[in-house]
N, C-alpha and C positions, 0 to 999 in steps of 0.2 A: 500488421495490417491496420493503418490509422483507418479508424471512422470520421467522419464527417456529423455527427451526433450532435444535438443542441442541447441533450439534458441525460440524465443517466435513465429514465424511461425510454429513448431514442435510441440510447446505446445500446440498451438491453433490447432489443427490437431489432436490430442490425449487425448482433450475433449471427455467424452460422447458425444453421438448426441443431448439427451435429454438438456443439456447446454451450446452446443456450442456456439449457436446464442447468448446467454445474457453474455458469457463471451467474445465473440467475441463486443459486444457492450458495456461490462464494460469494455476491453482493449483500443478500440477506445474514450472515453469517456474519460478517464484521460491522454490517451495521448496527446487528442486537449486541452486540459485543463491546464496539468501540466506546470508551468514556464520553460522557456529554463536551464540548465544547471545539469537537470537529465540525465542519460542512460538508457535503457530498457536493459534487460537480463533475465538469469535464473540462480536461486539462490536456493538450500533448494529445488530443485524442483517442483521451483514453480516459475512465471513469475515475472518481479517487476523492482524497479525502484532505483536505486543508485545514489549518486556523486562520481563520477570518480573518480579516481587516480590524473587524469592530471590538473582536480579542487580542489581535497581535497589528497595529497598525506601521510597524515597521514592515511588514510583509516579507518578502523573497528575494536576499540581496540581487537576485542574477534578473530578475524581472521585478522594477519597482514598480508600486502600486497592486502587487498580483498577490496573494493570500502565499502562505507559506504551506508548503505542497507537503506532506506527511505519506500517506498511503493512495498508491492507484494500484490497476489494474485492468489487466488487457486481455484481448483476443487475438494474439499475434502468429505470425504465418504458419508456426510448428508446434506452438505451446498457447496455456493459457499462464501468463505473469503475470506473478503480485510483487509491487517495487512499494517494500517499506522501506523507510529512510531511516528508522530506530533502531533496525538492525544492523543498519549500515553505520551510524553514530555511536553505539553504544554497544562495547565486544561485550559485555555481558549476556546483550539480550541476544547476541548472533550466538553466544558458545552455549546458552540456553536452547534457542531455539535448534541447534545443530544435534545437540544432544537427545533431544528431544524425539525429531523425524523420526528416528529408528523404532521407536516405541508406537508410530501411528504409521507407518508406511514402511511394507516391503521393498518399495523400490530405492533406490539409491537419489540421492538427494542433489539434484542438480539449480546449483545457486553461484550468485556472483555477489556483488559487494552489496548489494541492498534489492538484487531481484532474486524471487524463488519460481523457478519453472517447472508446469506440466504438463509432459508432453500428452497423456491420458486425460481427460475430462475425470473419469474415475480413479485417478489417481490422488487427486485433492483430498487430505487431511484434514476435512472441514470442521474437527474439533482443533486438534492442533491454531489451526491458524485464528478459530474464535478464541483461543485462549491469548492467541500475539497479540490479535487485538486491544483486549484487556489490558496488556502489560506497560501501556505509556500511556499520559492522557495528556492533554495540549499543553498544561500550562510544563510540565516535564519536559517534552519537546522542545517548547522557545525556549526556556531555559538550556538543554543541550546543544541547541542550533547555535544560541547565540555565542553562546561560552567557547563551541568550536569555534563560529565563525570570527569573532572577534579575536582567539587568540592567531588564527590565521592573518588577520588582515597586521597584528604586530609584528610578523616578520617577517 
């Protein structure tokens, strides 16, 4: 369910009601969490978290000029997703985090290559994921963005 949102005050305002509060506590949760040198915004329609321009002025190979996209997060038609891209870069931080879920959720861990889905609003493992947050801070990122990306564009 893309929103039409101008700011992540907007977004969070154009939640259903039925998950407002848990995305309203998943947004507060990685914000106290995240290391300094991310931005928050809206991106795809959806809330999230980038390195800026003014830190990474090579930006987002696939959209030039556009901040390099790190973490969002949605209210989509069956679930609430969170799409980290560190987990998706970095199988340490995916066999971490997998390993992990069990220890904060009874339910079975439903994820794909850098999205984690909730079908429950109460389902969210809101320490769990303020600890993912913690675990990459931007300049780590462009470092692993680019090191993939670049040895990708050598072959």
């Amino acid at each position: 369910m893309k929103t039409e949102a101008e700011n992540v005050k907007d977004y969070l305002e154009k939640v259903p009601e039925e998950r407002r509060e848990a995305i309203k506590k998943l947004y507060q949760t990685i914000s106290q969490n995240l290391p300094e040198g991310f931005a928050e915004g809206i991106s795809n329609g959806m809330m999230g978290w980038v390195v800026p321009l003014d830190i990474y002025p090579a930006g987002y190979h696939c959209t030039p000029g556009k901040p390099l996209p790190f973490l969002g997060m949605a209210s989509q038609k069956n679930s609430i997703n969170l799409y980290h891209m560190g987990i998706y870069a970095k199988p340490e931080l995916h066999d971490w985090f997998v390993a992990e879920f069990p220890k904060h959720s009874k339910k079975k861990l439903d994820m794909g290559k850098s999205c984690i889905r909730f079908k429950k609003p109460e389902d969210i493992p809101y320490e769990l994921i303020g600890e993912l947050a913690k675990k990459m801070t931007s300049e780590e990122w462009v470092n692993l963005y680019e090191s993939q990306y670049k040895s990708k564009l050598k072959k």
